[in-house]
N, C-alpha and C positions, 0 to 999 in steps of 0.2 A: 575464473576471472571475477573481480568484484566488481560490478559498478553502483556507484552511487547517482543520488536524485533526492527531487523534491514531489510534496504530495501537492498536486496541482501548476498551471505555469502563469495563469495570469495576475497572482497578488506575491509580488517578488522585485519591488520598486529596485532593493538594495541590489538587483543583480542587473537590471536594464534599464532602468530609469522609468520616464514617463513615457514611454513607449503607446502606441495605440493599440486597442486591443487584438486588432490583426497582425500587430508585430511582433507579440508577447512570445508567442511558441517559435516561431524564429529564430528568436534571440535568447531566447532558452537553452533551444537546440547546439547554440556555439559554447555552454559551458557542463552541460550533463548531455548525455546518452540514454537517461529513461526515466520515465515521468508517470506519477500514478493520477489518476485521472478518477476524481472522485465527487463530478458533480452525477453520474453515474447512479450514484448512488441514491441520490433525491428524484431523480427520473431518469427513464432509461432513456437515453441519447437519440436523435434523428438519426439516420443513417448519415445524412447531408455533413453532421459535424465530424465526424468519423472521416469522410472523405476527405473533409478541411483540412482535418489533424495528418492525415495521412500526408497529402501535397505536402504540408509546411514544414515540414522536418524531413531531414537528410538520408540515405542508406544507412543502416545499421541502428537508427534511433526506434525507440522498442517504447511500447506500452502497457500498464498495468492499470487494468481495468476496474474497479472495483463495482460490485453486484448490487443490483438494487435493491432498497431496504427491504422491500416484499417478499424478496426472495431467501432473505435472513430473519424473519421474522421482528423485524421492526417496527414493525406497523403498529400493532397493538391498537384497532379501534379507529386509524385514521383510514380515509378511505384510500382504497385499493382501485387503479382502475383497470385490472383486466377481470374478466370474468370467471377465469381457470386458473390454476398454475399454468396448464401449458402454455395457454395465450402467451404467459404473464416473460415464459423462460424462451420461450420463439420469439418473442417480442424483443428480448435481451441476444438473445444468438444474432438475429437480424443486424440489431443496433452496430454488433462490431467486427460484422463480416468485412468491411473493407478494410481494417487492419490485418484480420487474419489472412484477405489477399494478397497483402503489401508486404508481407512476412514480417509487420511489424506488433504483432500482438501476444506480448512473451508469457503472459497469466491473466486471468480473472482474482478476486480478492473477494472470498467470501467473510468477511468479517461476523461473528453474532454477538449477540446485544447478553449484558449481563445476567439475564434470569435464562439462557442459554445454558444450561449446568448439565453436568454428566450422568444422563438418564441412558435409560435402552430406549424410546423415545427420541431420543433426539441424537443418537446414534443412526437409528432407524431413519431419519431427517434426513441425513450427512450422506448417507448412502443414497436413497432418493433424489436427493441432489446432484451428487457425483454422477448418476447413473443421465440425468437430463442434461446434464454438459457436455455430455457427449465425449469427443476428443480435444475438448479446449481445454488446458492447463489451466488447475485450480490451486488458489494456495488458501491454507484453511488460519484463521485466525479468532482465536477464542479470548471471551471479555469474563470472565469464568473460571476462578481458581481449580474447583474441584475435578477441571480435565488433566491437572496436574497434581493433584494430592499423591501422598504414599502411596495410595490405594489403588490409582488408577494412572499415572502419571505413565510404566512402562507400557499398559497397555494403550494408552492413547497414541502412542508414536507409531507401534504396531500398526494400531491399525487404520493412521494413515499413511502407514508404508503399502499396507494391505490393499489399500481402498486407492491409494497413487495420487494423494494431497500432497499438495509443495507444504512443508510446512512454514508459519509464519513467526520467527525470532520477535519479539516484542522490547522494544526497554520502554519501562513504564512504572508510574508511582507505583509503590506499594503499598497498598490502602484498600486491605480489605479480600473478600469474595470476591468482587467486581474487577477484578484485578489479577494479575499473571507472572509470575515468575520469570525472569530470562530463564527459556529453555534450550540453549544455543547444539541442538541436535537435529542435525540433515534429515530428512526422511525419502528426497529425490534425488537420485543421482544425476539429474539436469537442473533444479532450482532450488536454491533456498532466497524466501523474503525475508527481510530484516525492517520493520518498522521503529523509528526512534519517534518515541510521544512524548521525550522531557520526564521531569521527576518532581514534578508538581505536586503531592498530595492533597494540599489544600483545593485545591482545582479538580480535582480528578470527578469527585463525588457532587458538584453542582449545580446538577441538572435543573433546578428549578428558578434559578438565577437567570435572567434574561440574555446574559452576554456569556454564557455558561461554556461554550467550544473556545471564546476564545480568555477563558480561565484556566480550562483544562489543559492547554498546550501555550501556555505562558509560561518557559522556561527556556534558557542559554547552558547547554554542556561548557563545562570548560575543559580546556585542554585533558587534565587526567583521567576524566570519565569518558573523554574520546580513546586517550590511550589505551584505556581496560579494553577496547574493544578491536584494537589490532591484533591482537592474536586470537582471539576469540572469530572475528572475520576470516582469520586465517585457518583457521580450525574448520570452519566450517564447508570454506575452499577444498577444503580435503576429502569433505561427502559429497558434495555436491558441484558440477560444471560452472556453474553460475551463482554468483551471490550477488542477491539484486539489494542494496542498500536506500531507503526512503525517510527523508527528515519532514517530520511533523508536527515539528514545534514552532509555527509559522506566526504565535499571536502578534509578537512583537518583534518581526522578523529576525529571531534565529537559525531560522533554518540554513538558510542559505550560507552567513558565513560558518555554519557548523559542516554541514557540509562539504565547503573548499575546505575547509581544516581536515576532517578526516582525507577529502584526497589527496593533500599534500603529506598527516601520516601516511598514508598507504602509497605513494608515491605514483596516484593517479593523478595528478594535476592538468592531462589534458582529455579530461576527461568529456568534453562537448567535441560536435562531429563537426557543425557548421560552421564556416567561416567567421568571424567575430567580425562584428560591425562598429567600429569604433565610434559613428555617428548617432549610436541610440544612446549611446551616452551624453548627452551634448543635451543641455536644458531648454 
């Protein structure tokens, strides 16, 4: 099964209006089935939001969690506030036990950061990691060309077959190291994630620019670069049970109608659980 999504649910004016922000994931809920959730990422979550999240979304709506930057090595110098790793990864377990009760918590999303490159080091990383998440589904996604070089590209899938990483499909500028190939190959025979970030190269590299994230995902697929990706979705349907689809190209809200567009290619169009609320539309 594919499903498709957006990366976050409360900046998506184009899909619910002016809604409040209690109503946001709601009404989310009535047009996608799974949501990646990546404030996560800048701090690990209160238990308390997690249960919110949980209540306000329907049977069957599922979420993809993304890992705190501490735990991907993002940090670089800023401060840290657990004292350990373990604190830091029980601290993160914690956070999203009541999804995993709710049976709505379908992976974690260990994204790493560009100077992430393919060492025995950081190999050694990815295992240590794996080995502290226990039984929660991880899906591994690298900012790092040389995990995919000639040289290493077969053995990297290996061995997150090996190691039982969901792997992470990327479409994404091409510009540079810092940057990744589509590699549209299953590694879990229950999940493959699929992240679209647009094909902005100008944007990709400008970190130092004050409005920088939302340079980098300042771009609209059109119709035929969604097309490329129907059978390529389909393909990957074929290794794996589940194909979790996430659009992240939200500067200038594309996402969303990129989004209905591939579900209607793929002939998911009823793709949300909850009933539509015809009044969050209404100014």
């Amino acid at each position: 099964m594919i499903k498709i999504g957006l990366t976050g649910f409360g900046d998506h004016e184009g899909l619910y209006g002016k809604v409040k922000p209690e109503g946001r994931l709601p009404a989310y809920s009535a047009h996608f089935s799974i949501v990646e959730i990546d404030s996560s990422f800048y701090a690990v979550q209160p238990v308390k939001n997690f249960v919110k999240w949980v209540g306000q979304t329907p049977e069957g709506f599922g979420f993809i969690v993304k890992a705190y930057q501490g735990m991907t090595g993002h940090l670089r110098g800023k401060t840290n506030y657990f004292n350990t790793a373990g604190d830091m990864f029980q601290a993160f377990h914690t956070s999203i036990q009541p999804a995993i009760d709710a049976g709505k918590l379908i992976m974690t999303l260990f994204q790493y950061p560009p100077w992430f490159d393919c060492t025995k080091e950081n190999v050694d990383t990815l295992r240590e990691t794996k080995e502290r998440m226990k039984d929660v589904p991880c899906a591994l996604e690298f900012r790092n060309s040389t995990w995919y070089s000639p040289q290493y590209r077969d053995r990297t899938i290996e061995f997150m077959k090996k190691e039982g990483w969901i792997h992470t499909v990327v479409d994404e500028p091409q510009a540079g190291i810092g940057s990744i190939p589509i590699v549209a190959v299953a590694t879990s025979k229950e999940a493959t994630y699929v992240r679209m970030h647009g094909r902005n190269p100008k944007g990709w590299h400008q970190s130092s620019h004050p409005e920088w994230r939302k340079l980098r995902y300042l771009y609209r697929y059109s119709t035929e670069e969604l097309v490329e990706w129907q059978e390529r979705l389909k393909e990957l349907e074929r290794g794996s049970r589940n194909v979790y689809v996430v659009f992240n190209n939200n500067s200038a809200g594309d996402a969303t109608p990129n989004a209905k567009e591939l579900q209607t290619l793929l002939g998911e169009e009823d793709g949300g659980l909850a009933p539509l609320q015809l009044d969050l539309f209404s100014p």
